[in-house]
C-alpha positions as CSV (number, residue, x, y, z in Angstrom):
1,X,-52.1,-30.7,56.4
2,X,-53.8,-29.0,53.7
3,X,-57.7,-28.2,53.5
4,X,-58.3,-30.0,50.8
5,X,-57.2,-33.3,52.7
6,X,-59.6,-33.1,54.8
7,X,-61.8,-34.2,51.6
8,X,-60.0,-37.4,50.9
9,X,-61.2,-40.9,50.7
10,X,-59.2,-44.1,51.4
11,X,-57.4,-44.5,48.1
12,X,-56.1,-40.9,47.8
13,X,-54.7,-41.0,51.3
14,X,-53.0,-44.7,50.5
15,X,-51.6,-42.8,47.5
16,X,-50.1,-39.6,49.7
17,X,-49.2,-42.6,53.0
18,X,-47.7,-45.7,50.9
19,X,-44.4,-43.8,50.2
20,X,-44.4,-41.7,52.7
21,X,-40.4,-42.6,55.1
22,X,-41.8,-44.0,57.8
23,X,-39.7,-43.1,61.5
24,X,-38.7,-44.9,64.5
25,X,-39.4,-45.0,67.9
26,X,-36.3,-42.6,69.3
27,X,-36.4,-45.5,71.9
28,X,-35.2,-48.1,69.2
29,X,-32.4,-45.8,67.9
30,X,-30.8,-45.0,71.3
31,X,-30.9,-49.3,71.6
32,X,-29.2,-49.8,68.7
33,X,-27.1,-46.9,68.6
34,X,-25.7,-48.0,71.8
35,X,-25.2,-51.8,70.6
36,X,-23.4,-50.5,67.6
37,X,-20.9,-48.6,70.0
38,X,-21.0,-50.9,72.5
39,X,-18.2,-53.9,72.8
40,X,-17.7,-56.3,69.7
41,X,-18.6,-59.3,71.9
42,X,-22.0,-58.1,73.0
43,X,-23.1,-57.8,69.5
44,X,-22.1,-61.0,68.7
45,X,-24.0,-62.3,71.5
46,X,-27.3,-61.4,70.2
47,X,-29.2,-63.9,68.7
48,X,-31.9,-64.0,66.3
49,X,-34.4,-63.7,68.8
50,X,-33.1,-60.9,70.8
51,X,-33.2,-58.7,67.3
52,X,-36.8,-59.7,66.9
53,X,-37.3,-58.6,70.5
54,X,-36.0,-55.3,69.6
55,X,-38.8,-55.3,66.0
56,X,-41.7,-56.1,68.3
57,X,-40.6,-53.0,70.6
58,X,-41.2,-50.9,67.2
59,X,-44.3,-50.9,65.1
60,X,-42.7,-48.8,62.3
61,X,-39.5,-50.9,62.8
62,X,-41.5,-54.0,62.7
63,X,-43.0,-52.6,59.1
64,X,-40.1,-51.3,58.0
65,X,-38.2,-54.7,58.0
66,X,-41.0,-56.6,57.1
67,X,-40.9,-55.0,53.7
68,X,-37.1,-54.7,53.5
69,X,-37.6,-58.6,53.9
70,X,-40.3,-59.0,51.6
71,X,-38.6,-56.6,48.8
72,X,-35.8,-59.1,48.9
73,X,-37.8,-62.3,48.6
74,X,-39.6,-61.3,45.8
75,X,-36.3,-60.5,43.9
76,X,-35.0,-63.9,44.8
77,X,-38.5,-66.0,44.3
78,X,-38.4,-66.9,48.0
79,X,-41.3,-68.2,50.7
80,X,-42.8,-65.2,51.8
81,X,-41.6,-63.3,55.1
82,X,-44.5,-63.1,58.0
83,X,-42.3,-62.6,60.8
84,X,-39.6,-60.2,62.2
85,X,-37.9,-63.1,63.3
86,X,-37.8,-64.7,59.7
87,X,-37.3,-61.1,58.6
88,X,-34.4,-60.3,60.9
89,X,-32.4,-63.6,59.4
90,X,-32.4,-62.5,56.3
91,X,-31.4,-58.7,56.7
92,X,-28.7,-59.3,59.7
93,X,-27.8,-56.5,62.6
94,X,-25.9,-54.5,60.1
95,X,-28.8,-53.6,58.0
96,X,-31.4,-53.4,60.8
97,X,-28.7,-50.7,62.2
98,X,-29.2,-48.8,59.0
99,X,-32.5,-49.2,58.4
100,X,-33.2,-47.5,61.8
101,X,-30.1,-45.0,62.0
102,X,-31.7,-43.7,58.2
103,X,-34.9,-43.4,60.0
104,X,-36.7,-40.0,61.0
105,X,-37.5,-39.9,64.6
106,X,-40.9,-38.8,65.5
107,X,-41.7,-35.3,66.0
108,X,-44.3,-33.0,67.7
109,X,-46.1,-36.4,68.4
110,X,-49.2,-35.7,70.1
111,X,-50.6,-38.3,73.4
112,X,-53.1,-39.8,71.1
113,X,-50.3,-41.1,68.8
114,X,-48.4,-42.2,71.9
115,X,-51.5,-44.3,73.2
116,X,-52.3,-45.5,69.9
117,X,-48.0,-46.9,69.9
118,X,-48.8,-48.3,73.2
119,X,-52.1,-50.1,72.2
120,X,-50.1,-51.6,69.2
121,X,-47.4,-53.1,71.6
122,X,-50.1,-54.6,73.9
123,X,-52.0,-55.9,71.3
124,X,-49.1,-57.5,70.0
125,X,-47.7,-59.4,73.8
126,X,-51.7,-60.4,74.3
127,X,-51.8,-61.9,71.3
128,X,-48.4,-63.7,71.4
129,X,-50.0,-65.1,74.9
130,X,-53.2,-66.3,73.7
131,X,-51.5,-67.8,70.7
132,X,-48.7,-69.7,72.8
133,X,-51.9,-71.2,74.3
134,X,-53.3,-72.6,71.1
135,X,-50.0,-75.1,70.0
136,X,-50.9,-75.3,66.9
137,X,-50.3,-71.9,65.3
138,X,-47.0,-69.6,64.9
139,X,-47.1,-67.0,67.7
140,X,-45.0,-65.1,65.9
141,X,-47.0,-64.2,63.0
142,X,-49.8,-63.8,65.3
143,X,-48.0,-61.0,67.4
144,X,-46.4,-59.6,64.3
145,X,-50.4,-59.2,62.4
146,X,-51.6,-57.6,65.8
147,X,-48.9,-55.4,66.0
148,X,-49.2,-54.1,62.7
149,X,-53.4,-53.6,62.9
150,X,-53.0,-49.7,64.1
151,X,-50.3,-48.7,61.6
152,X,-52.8,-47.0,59.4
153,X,-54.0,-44.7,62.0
154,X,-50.7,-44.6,63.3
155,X,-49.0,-43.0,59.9
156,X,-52.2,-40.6,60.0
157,X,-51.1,-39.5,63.5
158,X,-47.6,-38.5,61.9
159,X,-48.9,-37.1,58.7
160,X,-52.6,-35.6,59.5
161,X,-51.8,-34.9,63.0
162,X,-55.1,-32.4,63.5
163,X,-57.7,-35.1,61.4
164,X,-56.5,-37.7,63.2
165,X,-56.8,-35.8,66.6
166,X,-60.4,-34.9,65.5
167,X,-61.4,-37.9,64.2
168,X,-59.9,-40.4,67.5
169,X,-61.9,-38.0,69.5
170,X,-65.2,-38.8,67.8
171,X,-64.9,-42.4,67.7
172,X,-64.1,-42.5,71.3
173,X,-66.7,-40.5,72.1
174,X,-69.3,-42.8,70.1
175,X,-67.7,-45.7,72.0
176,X,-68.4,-44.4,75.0
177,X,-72.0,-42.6,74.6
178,X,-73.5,-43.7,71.8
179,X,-76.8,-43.7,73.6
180,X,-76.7,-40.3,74.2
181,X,-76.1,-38.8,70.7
182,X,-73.4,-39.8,67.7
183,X,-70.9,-37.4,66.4
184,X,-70.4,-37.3,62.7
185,X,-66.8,-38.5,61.6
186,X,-65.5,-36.8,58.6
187,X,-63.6,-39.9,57.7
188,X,-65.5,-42.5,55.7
189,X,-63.4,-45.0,56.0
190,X,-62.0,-47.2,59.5
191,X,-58.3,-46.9,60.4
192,X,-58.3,-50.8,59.9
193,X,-59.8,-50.4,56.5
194,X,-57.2,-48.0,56.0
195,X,-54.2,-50.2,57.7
196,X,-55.6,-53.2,54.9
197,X,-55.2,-51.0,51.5
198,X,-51.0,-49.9,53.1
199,X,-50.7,-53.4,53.5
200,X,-52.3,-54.3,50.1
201,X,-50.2,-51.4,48.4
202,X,-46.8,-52.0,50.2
203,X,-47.4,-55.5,48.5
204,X,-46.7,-57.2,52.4
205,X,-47.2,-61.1,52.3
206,X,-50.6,-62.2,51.5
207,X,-50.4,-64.4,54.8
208,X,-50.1,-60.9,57.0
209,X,-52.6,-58.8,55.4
210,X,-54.9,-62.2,56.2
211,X,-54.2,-62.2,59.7
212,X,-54.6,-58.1,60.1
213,X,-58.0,-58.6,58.4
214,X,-58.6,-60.5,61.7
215,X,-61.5,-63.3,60.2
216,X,-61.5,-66.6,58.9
217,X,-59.1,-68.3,60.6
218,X,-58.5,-68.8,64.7
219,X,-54.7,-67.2,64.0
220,X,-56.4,-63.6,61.9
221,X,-58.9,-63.9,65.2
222,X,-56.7,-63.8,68.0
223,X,-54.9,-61.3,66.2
224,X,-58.4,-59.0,66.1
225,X,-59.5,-59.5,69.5
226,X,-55.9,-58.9,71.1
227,X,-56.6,-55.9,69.3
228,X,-59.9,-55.2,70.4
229,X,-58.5,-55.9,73.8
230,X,-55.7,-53.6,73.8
231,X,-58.1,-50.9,72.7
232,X,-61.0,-51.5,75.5
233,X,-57.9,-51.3,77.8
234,X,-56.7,-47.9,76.7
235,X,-60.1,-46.4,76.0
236,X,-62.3,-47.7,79.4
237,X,-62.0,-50.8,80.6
238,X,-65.4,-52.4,81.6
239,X,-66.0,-55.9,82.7
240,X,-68.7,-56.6,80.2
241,X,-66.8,-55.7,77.4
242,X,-63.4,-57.4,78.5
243,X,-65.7,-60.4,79.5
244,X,-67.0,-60.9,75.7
245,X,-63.9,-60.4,74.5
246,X,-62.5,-63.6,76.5
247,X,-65.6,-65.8,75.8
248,X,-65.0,-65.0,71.7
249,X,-61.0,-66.1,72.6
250,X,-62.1,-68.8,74.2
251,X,-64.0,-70.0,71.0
252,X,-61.1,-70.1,68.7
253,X,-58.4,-71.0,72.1
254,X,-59.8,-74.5,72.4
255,X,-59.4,-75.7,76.1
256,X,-58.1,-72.6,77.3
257,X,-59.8,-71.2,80.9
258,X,-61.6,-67.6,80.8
259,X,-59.4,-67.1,83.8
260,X,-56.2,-67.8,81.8
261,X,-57.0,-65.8,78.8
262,X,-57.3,-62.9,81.1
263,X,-53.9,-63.3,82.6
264,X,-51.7,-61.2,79.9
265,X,-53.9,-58.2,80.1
266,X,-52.6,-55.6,81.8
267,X,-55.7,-54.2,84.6
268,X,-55.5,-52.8,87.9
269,X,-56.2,-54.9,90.6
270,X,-59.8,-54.1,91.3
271,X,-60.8,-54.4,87.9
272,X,-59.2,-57.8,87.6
273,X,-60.5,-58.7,90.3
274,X,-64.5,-57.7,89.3
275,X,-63.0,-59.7,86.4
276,X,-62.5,-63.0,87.5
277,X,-65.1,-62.6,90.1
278,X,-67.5,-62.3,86.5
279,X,-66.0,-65.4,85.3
280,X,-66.3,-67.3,88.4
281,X,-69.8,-66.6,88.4
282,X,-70.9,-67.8,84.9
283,X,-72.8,-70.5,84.8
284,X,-70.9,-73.8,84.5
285,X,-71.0,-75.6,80.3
């Protein structure tokens, strides 16, 4: 990274990020490396689903086809693509093969990058579950917006490694003490805000970039708070916090229990406890 980055605002780093070859988890490449050597029979076995399966394993993979998709739909005048699964029928295995076999893999990736690929996968299966719960909405393109919401910081992590490092630290820091004194970021501009102009410069479907706004409708929403969750999670998990997070939910997840919304996250077993002890103890509507 060059000093002079370090001065950048939003736009020039969506100019240096938007064609910038995006890798692959090396976890993704050793599945479909050993699918493409594997027997004839077991390939042909996969279905539709189990492709998508292997996309919502894979931010960058889940990006990656998602524009592959879209790039072809707009040559073609087609419905737009929101999904890997809608994605995955149009490109096939062979070409989800190659897109991740002519993939970089990941290197020198520090723990924060790590964490921030984990947060994106957990955002992703909370918000498939709170969405499942609400019939009336695609899970899918839920799952698929909340697992693309960390992508900005996440190509920062690969391409301004010691910013990003500096930067997470900060933030986290003002999450956690921000009564006892704010550090100054050197960023003026959110990783979200940053995640919106990609998705606004890679031309994805308008319907996506909607949902990762995460406002206006109870789909964009649950894909914000499963978010939101995922990040409380990997940061500190509190009770409050996780608590308002579930009574927001709860407000767009008509009918739905406190004490079901908090089933797909992922705490230990005292915290979930304190957790549905909290619930229990609010007063009754």
């Amino acid at each position: 990274m060059q000093a002079h980055q370090w001065q950048w605002g939003i736009s020039q780093w969506v100019e240096y990020l938007k064609d910038k070859e995006i890798p692959v988890l090396a976890s993704t490449r050793a599945v479909l490396t050993a699918l493409r050597e594997g027997p004839d029979e077991e390939r042909e076995r996969l279905s539709a689903r189990d492709m998508a399966d292997i996309v919502y394993a894979d931010p960058y993979l889940a990006l990656k086809v998602l524009r592959k998709a879209e790039d072809s739909r707009s040559r073609q005048l087609g419905h737009d693509t929101t999904t890997p699964l809608a994605a995955i029928l149009q490109v096939g295995f062979d070409e989800l093969h190659d897109i991740v076999i002519g993939s970089p893999l990941p290197v020198d990736v520090l723990p924060g990058c790590a964490i921030c690929e984990q947060r994106s996968l957990l955002a992703s299966a909370i918000a498939r579950a709170w969405a499942d719960r609400r019939a009336d909405i695609s899970s899918d393109e839920v799952a698929m917006a909340a697992l693309l919401v960390e992508i900005g910081e996440l190509l920062l992590w690969h391409f301004a490694p010691e910013m990003t490092d500096k930067e997470v630290g900060v933030r986290e820091w003002n999450e956690r003490y921000w009564a006892l004194a704010l550090r100054q970021s050197e960023i003026e501009f959110t990783f979200r805000q940053l995640t919106m102009a990609l998705a606004q410069a890679w031309g994805l479907p308008g319907l996506v970039i909607a949902l990762i706004k995460g406002t206006d409708t109870p789909r964009a929403n649950i894909a914000r708070l499963a978010a939101d969750a995922a990040k409380r999670i990997s940061i500190e998990p509190e009770v409050p916090a996780l608590l308002a997070i579930l009574q927001e939910v709860s407000g767009v997840v008509p009918g739905a229990e406190l004490a079901e919304l908090a089933a797909p996250l992922p705490l230990p077993d005292e915290l979930r406890d304190a957790l549905l002890a909290a619930i229990a103890a609010l007063p009754a509507d």
